[in-house]
N, C-alpha and C positions, 0 to 999 in steps of 0.2 A: 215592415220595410220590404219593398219589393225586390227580384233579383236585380232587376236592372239598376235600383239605386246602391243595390251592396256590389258590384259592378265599378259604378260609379266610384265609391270610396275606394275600390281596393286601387282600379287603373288611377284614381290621385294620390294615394300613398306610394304606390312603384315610382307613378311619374318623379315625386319627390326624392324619393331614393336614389333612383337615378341621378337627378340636379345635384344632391347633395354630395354623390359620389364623380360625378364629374368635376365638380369645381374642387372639390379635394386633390384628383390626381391632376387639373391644372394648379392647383398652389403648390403641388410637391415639383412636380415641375419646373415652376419657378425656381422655386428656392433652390432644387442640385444646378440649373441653371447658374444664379446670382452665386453661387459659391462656385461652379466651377470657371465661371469669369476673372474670378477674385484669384484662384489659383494660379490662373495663365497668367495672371497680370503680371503678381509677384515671379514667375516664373521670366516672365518677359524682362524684367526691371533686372535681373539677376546676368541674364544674358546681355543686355546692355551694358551694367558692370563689368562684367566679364571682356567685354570688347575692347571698353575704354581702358582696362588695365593692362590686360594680358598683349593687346593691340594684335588681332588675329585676327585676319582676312573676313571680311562680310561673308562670305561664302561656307568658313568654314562651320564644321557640325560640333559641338561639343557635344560629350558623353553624358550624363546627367552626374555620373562620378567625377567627371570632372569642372561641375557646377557646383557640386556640394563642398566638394573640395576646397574651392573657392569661397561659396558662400558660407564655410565652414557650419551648416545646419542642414542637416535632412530639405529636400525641398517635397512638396507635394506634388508625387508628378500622375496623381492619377484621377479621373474624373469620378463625382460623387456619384453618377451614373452609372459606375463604368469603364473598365480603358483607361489605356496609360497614354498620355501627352503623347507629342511628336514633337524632337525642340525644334527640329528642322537648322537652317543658317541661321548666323550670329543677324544678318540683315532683317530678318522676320519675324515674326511671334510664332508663339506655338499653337498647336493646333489637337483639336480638339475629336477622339472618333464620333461626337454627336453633335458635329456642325450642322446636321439638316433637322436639328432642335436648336437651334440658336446660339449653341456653345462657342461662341466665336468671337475674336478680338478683331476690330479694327487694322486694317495694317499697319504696319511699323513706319514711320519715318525716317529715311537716312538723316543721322547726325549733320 
């Protein structure tokens, strides 16, 4: 075998390495992605409950203590990434420190 074809073999094993290792850290990606979606959602749904009962101003900010409080269960308020939520106003959803990875809900809807 000459240098140049064990050359060859080695630059198409890295090349592979490489691919394999990319598409790896895009699937992990995804997935703290899709989960941290999942989190805001329920987070989201919690704050809407919150509004309809309690009837407190669009504007206002709850504490997450006083989310839990209400939803009487721990909420998940921190990204699988990373960083803790932002609930921001009852009007909004929460938001994510890894919005310019995709981490991000749709806006909210006025009732």
């Amino acid at each position: 075998m000459s240098l140049t074809m064990q050359s060859r073999i080695i630059l198409g094993v890295v090349a592979v390495i490489a691919i394999v290792a990319v598409v790896g850290i895009r699937l992990k990606n995804d997935e703290s992605r899709a989960e941290c979606i999942r989190r805001m959602n329920g987070l989201a749904e919690v704050k809407r409950q919150y509004r309809r009962t309690v009837k407190k101003s669009p504007e206002y900010i709850p504490t997450a203590e006083e989310l839990e409080a209400f939803h009487k269960e721990p909420l998940e308020m921190e990204c699988p990434k990373g960083g803790r939520y932002w609930i921001g106003p009852l009007r909004g959803n929460p938001r994510c420190p890894h919005e310019s990875e995709g981490h991000i809900l749709p806006e909210a809807k006025e009732p």
